[in-house]
N, C-alpha and C positions, 0 to 999 in steps of 0.2 A: 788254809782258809776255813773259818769256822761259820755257819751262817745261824742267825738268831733271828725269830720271827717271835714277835712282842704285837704287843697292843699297847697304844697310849691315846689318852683322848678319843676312845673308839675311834681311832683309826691304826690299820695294820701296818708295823713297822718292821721291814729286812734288813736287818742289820749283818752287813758279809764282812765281816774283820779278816782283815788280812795283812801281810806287813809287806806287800808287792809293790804297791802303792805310796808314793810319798805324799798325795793328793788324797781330798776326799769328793767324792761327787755323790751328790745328793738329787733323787729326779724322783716329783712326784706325780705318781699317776691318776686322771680322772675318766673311769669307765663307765657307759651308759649304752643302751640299745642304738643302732645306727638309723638315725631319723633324716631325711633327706630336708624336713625343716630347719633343720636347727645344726645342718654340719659348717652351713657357709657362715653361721653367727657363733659358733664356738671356734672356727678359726679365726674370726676378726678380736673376738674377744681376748682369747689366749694371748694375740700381737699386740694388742694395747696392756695387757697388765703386764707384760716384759719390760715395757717400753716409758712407764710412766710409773709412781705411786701416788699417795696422798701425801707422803714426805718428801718426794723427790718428785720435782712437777715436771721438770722436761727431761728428756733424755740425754742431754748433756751433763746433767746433774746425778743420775742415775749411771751413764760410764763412770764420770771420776768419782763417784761414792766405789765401785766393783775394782776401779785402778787405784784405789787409797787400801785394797786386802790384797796387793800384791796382784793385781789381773782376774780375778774370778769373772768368771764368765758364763751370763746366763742363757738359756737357749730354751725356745718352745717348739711343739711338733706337733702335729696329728697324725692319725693311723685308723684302717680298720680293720680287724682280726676279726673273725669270726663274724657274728652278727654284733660287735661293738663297736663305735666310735668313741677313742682313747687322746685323751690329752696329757701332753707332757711338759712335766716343765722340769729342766736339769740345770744345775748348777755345781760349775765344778771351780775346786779352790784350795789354796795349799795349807800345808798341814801346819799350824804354827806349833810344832814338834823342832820343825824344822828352820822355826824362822828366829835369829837374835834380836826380836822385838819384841815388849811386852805387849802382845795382843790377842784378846778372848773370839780369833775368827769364824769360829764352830758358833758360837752362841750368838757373837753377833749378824750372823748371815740366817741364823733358823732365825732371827726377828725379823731381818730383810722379807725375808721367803712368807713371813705374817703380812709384811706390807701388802707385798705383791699379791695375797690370795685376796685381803680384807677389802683392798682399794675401791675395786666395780660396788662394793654396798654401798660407798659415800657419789659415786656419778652423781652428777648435777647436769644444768644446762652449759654450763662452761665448759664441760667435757665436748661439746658436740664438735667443735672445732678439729679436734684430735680423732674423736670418731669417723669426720669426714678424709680427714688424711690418712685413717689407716683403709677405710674404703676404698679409695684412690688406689693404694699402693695393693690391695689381695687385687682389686683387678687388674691392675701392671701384673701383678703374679702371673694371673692364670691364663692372662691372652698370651703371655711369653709361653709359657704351660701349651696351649693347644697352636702354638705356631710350628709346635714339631706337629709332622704327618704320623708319624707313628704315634704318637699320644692322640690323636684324633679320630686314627684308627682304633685303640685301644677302647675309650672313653665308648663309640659307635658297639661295637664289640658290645660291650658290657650290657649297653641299653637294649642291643638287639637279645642277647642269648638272656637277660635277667629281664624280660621285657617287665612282666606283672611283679618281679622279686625286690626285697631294697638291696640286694646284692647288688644293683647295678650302681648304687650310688656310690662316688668317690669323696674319700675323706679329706678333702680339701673345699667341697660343698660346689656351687654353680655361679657362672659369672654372671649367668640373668636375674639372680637374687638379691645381690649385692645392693643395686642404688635402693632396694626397698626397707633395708635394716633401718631402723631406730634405736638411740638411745637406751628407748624404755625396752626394745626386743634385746640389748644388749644387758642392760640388769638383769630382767627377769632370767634367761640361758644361765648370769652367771649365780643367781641363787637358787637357781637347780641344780645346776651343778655341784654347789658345795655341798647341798642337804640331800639331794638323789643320788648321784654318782657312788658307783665305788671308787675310793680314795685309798690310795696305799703310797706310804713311802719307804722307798728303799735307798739305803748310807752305804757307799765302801767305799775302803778305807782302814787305817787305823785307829779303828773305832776303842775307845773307853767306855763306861757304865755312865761318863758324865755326857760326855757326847750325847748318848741316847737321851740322857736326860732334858738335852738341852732342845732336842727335837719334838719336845711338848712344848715349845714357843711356837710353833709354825701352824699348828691350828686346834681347834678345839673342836669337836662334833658333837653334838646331844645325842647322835645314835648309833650304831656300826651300822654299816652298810656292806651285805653281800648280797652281789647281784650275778645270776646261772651264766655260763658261760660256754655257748653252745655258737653250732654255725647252722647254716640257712638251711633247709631241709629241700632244695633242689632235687625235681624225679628224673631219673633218666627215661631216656623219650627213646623211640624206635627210631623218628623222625628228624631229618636233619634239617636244618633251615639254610638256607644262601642267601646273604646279599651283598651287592657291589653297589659301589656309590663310586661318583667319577667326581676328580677335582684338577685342579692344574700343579700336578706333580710328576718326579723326573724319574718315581721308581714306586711301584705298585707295592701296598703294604695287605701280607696277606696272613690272618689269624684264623687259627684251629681251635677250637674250642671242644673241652671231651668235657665230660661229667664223670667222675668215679663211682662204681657204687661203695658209699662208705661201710652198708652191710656185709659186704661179702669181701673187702680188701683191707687187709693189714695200713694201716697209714705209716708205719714206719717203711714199710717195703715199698709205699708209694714217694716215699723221699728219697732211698735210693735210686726207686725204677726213673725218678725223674732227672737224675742228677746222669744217668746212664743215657737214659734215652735225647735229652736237649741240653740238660743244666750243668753245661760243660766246656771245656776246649778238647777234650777226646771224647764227648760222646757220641750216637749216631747219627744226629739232626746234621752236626759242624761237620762231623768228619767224612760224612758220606754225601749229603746235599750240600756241603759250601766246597767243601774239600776236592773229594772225588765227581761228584756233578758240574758242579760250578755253578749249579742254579739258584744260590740264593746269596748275594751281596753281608746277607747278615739271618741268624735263624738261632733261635732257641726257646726253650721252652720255660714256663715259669709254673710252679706248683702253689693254691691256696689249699694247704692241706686240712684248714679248720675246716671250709665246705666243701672239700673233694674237689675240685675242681682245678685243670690242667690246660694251660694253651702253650700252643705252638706260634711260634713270631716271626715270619720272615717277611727282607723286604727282596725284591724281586722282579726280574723284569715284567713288562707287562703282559708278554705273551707269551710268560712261562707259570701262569698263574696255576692253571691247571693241573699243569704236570708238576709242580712243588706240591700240590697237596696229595695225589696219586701218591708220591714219593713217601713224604710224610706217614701216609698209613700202611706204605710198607714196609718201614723203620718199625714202626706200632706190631705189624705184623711178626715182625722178627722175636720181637719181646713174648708174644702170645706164645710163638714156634719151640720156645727156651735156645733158640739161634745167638746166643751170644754166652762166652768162656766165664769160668769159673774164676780165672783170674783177673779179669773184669770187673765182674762182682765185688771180688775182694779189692781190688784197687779200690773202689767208689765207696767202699763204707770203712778202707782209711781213711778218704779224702774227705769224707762226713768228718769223720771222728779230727782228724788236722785239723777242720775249716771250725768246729766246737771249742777245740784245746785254744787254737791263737784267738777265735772272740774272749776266751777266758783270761788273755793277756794284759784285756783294753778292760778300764772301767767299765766305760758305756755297754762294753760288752756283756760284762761279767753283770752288769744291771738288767739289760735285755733278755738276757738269756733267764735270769734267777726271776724275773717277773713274766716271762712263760711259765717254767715249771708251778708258780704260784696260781696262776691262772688258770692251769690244767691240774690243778694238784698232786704233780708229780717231786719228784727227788732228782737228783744229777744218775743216782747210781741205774734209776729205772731207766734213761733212754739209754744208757749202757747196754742194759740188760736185753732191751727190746732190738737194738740195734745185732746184737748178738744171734737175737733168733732170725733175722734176714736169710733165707734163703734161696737157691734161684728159683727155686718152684713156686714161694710167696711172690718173688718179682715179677713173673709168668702171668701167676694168679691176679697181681693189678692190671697188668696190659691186657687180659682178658676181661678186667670188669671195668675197663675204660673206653667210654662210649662215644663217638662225634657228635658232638651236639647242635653247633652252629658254625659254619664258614664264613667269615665277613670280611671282604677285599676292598683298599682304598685304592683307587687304580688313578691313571690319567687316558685310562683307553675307552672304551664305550661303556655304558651300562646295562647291565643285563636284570637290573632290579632285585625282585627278592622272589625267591619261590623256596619249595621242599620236596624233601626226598622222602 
């Protein structure tokens, strides 16, 4: 795998040649600060330029143009990392290396991928019909989204512990925003986005020099654009916050919330300590509270390691609320004590290093992962390296600078409101 990072058209291009691949898949990135304005109109937006161009006016017309290159198939996303809200659009497609037909499918898909950016400039009133159906359907989305309990616990979560932060906002944006979009809120996002955003594309594949070349059809920019890439500066607090909200559910969903301090804790040893402590099927959370307790139906922990920040998930009976989270910080405990083997340890940062190698397997993978390192300005060889310096004393060291921040319980039993500790 050779990777090649170019500039064309002021914008930066990953070109990852490889011959692993018989497919090439091409996903371009657009990254900006995460605005709770503008996250629920940059996903309706992104659904509509998949779904439509100015050449291809219905969507009907738009599949059999992607099933006339042998199946390419287009896909968009959001995300937020750090303090960014990130748009993606990936397209993946086969290699006409491999195909016995004379066809130029690299060149002619980076003009497709022109369509698709260019389109939102020309909206007219004619669009609004299509605008109103993709509205329809993000809110079909998100009510299905918050009819799980535990995603409503989650979303509750975020707004309590991020209460004044835009951490709390989810990259998928808010259902009560939606019937207020317009048209014209729909252009203006999408020509901020082309001329604000960081925009980066990344090709793998069995890429050529013509290939790349051909990826100066897909847009032009008047300027480069690099924008800081940083996470939320959340303080740790002494103080812990509680609250329970009651609804008609059949199993209490109960979230821990800790703050890391990012000064004084390794973030690579906070990926291990986390993969140890919840983010597992042999770690402490499963194996001692679902396992040997029996107290939690389901529990684990999730790491945001751009802003330090660490929860704990379980769901739970109702009147074991209490004693789950007792338990929980004595799992925490264990970690501060260095109460857990050295071969542990090393288990967890093979099973780092396996869960790395096989995303390196998958395209999307091998894209995902290569547009972190881009983002963080690192190399593949440096989390090698850093990974290497994990020791139990650094892992000790996170579980000692990992602080309770917030408890937030969705129960169906009484409420006991909100207070602190």
């Amino acid at each position: 795998m050779k990777i090649n990072e170019t500039t064309v058209n002021n914008i930066p291009i990953i070109d990852i040649r490889t011959d692993k691949f018989k497919t090439f898949t091409i996903r371009i990135s657009f990254r900006n600060t995460l605005d709770e304005k503008t996250t629920t109109i940059r996903n309706i937006l992104s659904r509509m330029m998949i779904k439509r161009t100015k050449n291809l006016r219905t969507e009907t017309e738009l599949v059999q143009f992607l099933a006339k290159y042998y199946g390419a198939h287009l896909t968009e996303g959001t995300t937020k990392r750090g303090d960014s809200h990130i748009v993606n659009f990936t397209l993946e497609f086969a290699n006409e290396r491999f195909i016995h037909e004379d066809l130029n499918i690299f060149n002619d898909l980076c003009e497709f991928l022109n369509d698709i950016l260019t389109t939102p400039f020309e909206y007219t009133d004619e669009w609004q019909s299509f605008l109103d159906q993709e509205k329809r359907l993000h809110k079909n989305k998100l009510s299905l989204l918050l009819d799980s309990s535990m995603q409503r616990a989650y979303i509750n979560m975020l707004n309590i512990m991020f209460k004044d932060e835009p951490n709390r906002h989810m990259s998928f944006g808010k259902i009560d925003e939606i019937d207020s979009i317009t048209l014209e809120d729909i252009m203006k996002e999408h020509k901020k986005m082309m001329e604000e955003d960081e925009m980066v594309v990344l090709v793998v594949g069995q890429t050529t020099d013509n290939n790349i070349k051909s990826l100066e059809k897909i847009y032009s920019r008047d300027n480069y654009v690099k924008l800081p890439f940083n996470g939320f500066n959340g303080q740790v607090s002494n103080v812990i916050n509680y609250q329970t909200d009651v609804e008609k559910i059949e199993q209490a969903k109960t979230i821990l919330g800790f703050r890391i301090d990012k000064k004084q804790a390794d973030m690579m040893s906070a990926r291990i300590f986390n993969r140890m402590f919840g983010g597992g099927a042999a770690s402490f959370l499963f194996m001692n509270l679902r396992e040997k307790l029996s107290l939690a139906y389901q529990i684990h922990s999730e790491l945001d390691i751009k802003n330090g920040v660490l929860f704990a998930i379980a769901g739970v009976d109702f009147n074991r609320v209490k004693e789950t989270e007792i338990h929980v910080m004595k799992e925490l405990e264990k970690f501060r004590n260095g109460d857990f083997t050295e071969e542990f340890l090393q288990e967890s940062k093979n099973q780092f290093l396996s869960a790395r190698l096989d995303a390196m397997d998958k395209p999307k993978g091998v894209i995902a992962t290569l547009y972190g390192h881009f983002l963080a300005g690192i190399d593949f060889d440096y989390v090698d390296e850093q990974l290497s310096l994990v020791t139990k004393e650094s892992v000790m060291n996170v579980a000692k600078h990992t602080h309770l921040d917030t408890v937030y319980t969705l129960t169906g039993g009484e409420s006991n409101g909100s207070h602190t500790l």
